[in-house]
C-alpha positions as CSV (number, residue, x, y, z in Angstrom):
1,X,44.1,-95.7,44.7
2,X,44.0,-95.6,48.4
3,X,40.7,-95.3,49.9
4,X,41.6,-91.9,52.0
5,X,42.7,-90.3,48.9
6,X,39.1,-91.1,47.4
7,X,37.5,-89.7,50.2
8,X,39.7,-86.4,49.9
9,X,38.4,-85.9,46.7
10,X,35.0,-86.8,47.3
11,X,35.0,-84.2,50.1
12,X,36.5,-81.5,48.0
13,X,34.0,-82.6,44.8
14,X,31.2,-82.5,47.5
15,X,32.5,-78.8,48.5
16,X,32.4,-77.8,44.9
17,X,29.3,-78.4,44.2
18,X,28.1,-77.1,47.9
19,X,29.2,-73.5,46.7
20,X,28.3,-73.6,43.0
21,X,24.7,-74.1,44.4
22,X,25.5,-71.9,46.8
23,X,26.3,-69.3,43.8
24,X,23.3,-70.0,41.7
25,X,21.0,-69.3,44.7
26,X,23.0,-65.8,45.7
27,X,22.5,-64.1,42.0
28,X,19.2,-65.4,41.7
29,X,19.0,-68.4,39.8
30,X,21.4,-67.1,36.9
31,X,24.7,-68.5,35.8
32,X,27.7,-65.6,35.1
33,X,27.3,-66.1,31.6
34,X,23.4,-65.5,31.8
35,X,24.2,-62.4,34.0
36,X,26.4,-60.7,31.5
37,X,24.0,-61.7,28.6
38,X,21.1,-59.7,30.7
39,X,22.8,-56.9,31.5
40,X,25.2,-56.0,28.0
41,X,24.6,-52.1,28.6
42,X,26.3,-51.9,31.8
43,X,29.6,-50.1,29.4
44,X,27.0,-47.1,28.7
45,X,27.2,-45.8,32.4
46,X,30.7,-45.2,31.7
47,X,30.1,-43.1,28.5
48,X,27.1,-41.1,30.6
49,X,29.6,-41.0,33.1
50,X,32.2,-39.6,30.6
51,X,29.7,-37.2,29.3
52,X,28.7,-36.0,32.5
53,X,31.9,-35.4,32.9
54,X,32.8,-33.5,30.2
55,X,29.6,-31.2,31.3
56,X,31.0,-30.6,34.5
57,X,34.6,-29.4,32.9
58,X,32.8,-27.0,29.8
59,X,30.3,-25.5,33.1
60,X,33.6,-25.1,35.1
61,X,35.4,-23.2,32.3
62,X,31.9,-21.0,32.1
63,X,31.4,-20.4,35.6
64,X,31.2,-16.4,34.7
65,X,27.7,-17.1,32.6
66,X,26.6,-19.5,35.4
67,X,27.2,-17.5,38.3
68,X,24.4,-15.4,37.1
69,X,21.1,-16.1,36.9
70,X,19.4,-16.1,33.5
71,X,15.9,-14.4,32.9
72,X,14.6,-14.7,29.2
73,X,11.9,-12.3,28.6
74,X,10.6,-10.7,25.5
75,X,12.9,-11.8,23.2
76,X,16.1,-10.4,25.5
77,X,18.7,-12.0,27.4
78,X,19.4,-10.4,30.6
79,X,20.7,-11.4,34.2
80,X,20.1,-9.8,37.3
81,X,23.4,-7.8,36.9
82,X,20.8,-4.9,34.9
83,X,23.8,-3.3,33.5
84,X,24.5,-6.5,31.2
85,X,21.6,-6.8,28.3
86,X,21.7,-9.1,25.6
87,X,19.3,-8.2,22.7
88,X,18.4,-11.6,21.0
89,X,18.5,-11.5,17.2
90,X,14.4,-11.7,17.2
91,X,14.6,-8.0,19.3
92,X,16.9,-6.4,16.5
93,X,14.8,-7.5,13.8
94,X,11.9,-6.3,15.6
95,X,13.3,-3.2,16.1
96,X,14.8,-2.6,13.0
97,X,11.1,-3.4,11.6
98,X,9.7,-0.8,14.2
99,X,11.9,1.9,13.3
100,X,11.3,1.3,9.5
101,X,7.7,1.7,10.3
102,X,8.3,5.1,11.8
103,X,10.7,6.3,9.1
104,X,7.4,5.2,6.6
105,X,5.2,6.6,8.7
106,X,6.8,9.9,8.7
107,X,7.1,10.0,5.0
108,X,3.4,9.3,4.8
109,X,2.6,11.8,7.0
110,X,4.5,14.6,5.4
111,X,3.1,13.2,2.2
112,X,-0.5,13.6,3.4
113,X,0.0,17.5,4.5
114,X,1.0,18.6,0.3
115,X,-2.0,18.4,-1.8
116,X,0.1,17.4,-5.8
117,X,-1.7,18.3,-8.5
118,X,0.6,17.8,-11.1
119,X,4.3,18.6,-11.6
120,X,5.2,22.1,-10.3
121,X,1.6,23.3,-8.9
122,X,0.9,22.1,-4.9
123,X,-0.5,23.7,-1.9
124,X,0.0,22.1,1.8
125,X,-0.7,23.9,5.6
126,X,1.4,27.3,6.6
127,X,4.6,26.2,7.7
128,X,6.3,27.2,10.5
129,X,8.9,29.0,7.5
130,X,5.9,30.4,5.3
131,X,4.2,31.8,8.7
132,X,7.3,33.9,9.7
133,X,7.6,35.5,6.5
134,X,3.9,36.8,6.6
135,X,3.1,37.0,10.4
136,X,2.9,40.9,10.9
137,X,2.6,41.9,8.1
138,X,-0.3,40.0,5.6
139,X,-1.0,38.5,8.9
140,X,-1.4,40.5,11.4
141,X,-1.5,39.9,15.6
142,X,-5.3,40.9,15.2
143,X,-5.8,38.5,11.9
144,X,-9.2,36.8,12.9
145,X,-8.6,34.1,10.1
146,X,-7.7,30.8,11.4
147,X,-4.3,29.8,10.1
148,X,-5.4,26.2,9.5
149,X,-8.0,28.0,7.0
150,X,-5.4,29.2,4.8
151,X,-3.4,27.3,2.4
152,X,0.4,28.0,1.0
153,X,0.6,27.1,-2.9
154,X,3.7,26.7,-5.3
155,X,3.2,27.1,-9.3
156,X,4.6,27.8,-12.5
157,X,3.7,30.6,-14.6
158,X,4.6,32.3,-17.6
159,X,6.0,35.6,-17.4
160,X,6.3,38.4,-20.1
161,X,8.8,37.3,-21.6
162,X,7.4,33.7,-22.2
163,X,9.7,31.8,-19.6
164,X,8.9,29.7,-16.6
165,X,8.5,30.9,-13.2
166,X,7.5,29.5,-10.0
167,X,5.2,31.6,-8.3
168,X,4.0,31.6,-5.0
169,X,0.2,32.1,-3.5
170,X,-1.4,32.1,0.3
171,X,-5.2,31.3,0.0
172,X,-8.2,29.9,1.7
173,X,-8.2,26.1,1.8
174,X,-11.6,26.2,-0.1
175,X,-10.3,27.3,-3.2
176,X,-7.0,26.2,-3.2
177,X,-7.7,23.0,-5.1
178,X,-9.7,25.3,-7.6
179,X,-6.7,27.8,-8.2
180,X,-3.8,25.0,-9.0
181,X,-6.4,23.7,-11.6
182,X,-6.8,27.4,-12.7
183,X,-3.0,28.3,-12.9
184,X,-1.8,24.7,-14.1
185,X,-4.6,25.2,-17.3
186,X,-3.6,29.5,-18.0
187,X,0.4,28.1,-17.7
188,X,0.0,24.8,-20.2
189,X,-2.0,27.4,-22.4
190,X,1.6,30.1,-22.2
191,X,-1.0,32.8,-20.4
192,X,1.5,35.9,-19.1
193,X,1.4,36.6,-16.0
194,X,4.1,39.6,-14.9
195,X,4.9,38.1,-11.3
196,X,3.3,35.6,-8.5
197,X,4.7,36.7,-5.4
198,X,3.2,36.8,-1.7
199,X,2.1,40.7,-0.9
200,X,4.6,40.2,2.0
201,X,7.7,41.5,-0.6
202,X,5.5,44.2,-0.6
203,X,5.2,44.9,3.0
204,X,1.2,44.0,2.8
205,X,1.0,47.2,0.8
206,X,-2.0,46.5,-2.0
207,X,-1.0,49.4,-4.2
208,X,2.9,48.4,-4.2
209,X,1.5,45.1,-5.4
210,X,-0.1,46.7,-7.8
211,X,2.2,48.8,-9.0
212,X,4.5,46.3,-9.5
213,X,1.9,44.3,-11.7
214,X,2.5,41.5,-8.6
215,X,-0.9,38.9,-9.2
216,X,-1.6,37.9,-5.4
217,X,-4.5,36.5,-3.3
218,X,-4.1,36.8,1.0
219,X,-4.0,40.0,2.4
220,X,-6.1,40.5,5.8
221,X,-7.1,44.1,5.1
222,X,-10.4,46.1,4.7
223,X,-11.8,47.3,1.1
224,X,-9.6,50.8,-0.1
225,X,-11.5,53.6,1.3
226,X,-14.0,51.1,3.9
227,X,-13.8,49.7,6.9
228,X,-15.6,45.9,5.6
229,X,-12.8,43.5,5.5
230,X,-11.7,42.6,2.0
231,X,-12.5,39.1,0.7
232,X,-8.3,39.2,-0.3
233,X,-8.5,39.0,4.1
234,X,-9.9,35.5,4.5
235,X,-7.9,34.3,1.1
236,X,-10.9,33.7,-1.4
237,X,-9.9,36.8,-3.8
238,X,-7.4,36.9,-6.7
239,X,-6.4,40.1,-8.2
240,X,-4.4,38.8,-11.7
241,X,-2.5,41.4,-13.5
242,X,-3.2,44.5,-11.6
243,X,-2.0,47.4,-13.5
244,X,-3.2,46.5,-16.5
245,X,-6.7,45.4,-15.4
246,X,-7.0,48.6,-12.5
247,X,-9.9,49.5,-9.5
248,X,-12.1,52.0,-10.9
249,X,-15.0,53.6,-8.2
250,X,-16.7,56.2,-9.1
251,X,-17.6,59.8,-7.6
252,X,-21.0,61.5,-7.4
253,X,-19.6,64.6,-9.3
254,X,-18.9,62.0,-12.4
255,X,-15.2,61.9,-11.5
256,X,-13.5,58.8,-11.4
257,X,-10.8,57.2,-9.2
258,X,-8.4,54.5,-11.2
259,X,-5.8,52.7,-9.1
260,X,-3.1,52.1,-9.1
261,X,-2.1,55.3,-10.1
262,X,-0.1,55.1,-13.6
263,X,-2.7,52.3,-15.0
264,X,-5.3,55.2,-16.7
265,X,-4.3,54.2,-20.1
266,X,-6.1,50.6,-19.1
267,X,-9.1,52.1,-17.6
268,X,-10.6,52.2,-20.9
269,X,-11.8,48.8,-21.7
270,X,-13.1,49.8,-25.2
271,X,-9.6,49.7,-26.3
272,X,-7.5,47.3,-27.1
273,X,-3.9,46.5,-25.1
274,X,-2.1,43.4,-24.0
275,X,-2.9,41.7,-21.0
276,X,-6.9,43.0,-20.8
277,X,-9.0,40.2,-18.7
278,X,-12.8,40.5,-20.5
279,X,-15.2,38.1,-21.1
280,X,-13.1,36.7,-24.0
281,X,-10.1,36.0,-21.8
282,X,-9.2,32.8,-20.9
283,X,-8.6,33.4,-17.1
284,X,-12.0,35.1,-17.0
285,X,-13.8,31.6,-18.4
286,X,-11.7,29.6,-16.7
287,X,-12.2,31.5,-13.1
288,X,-16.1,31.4,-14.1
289,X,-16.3,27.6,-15.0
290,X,-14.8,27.5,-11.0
291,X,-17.7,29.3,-9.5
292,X,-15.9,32.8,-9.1
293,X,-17.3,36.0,-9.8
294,X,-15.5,38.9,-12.0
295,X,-15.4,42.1,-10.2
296,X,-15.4,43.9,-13.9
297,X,-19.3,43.1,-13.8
298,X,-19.9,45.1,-10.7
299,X,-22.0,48.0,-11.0
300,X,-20.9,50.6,-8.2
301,X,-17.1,50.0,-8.9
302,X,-15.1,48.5,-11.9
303,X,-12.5,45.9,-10.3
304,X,-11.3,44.4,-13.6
305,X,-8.1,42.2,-12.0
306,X,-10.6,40.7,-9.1
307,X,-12.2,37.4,-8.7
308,X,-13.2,36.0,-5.5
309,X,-15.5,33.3,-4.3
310,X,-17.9,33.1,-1.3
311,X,-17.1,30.3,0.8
């Protein structure tokens, strides 16, 4: 081979070499292969990349939720644009649970104002409905009695023909307990009792009530032929059966005065007649074993349909 040839190659071989040291200094000591060994996660930037990407294009196509900026508070979703409010699912439920609560509540409350004693017999607080009826008339403008003292019942009785009514009764709250027990025992026991109706259907008149053998209790008025107010006035007197059990007083000539007028034939309680209350009657016992007394054990009158109660 000639001698300049060899030289030409040992130049170019010298070269070579020259730069593949060259290389191996410039990356640090490491070969390509070791390089691409070293670094074999260099394809995930381009799926970040990708991803990123993608993020950019879904925000783009949402740029009307982004342009706004989000407050979370409470449970709700809302942006500064106040008109646009999101309730989250945790602030319907919670609402939902809220206004369940009140619904209860309300129930429990009404519940609590009605005193149930058993099927058909109740009392509760004068309604707005019950204090219409009576205002003016068994309670008057110049009625000194609290209303919150008085107490509205509902009850069943037996009338004179043995069928079931539901009577209706206006008494002080202190009894009121006492007088469904009463009733509930003289109705299970098919004890007649002509009507049970407030002395408003009677325009507040005792002696129409009477008359009309009407058993009633509330009535702010003063004692026939006084000026002491009644104990029917503060609602701790029941007059039961009236014309068959009448008001006797008595005058200083011997006379007597029976009302209501009509009932003479009952003012005789030697005799014997349908509906008498004595000592042997059940609603006398039963009005006794309550703490009542029985005005037919009076002295100076002879009220054989009243029991009241002090309170």
């Amino acid at each position: 081979m000639n001698k300049k040839y060899l030289k030409d190659f040992a130049f170019l071989g010298g070269v070579i070499i020259f730069c593949a040291i060259a290389a191996r200094i410039l990356a640090g000591g490491e070969t390509l292969e070791e390089y691409a060994q070293k670094n074999d996660k260099i394809p995930e930037v381009s799926a970040v990349a990708s991803t990123d990407t993608a993020i950019s294009s879904t925000d783009e196509s949402s740029s009307f939720i982004s342009s706004k900026e989000l407050n979370i508070t409470s449970g709700t979703v809302t942006t500064k644009d106040e008109s646009s409010v999101i309730p989250s699912k945790a602030s319907n439920e919670a609402a939902s649970l809220a206004s369940s609560q009140e619904d209860t509540q309300a129930l429990s409350d009404d519940s609590a104002d009605r005193f149930v004693y058993k099927d058909g017999f109740y009392y509760e607080p004068i309604s707005n409905e019950i204090f219409k009826r009576i205002s003016g008339i068994s309670y008057p403008a110049d009625c000194s009695v609290p209303l919150d003292d008085l107490r509205y019942l509902s009850l069943l009785y037996n009338d004179f023909n043995g069928d079931t009514q539901t009577g209706e009764m206006i008494c002080n709250k202190s009894i009121a307990e006492d007088l469904l027990e009463i009733f509930c025992e003289l109705y299970q026991n098919s004890y007649h009792i002509e009507s049970i109706r407030l002395i408003d259907e009677y325009n507040g008149d005792d002696t129409a009530s009477m008359l009309a053998n009407n058993t009633s209790c509330f009535n702010y008025r003063v004692v026939e032929g006084t000026t002491r107010l009644s104990n029917h006035a503060k609602g701790l007197a029941v007059d039961l059966n009236p014309f068959y059990n009448p008001y006797i007083t008595y005058n200083k000539d011997g006379s007597i005065n029976i009302s209501p007028e009509g009932s003479e034939a009952y003012a005789d309680r030697a005799s014997a007649f349908p509906y008498k209350i004595d000592e042997n009657d059940l609603a006398y016992k039963l009005f006794k074993e309550h703490g009542f007394t029985w005005g037919g054990n009076w002295n100076s009158v002879k009220d054989y349909q009243h029991f009241e109660r002090s309170n």
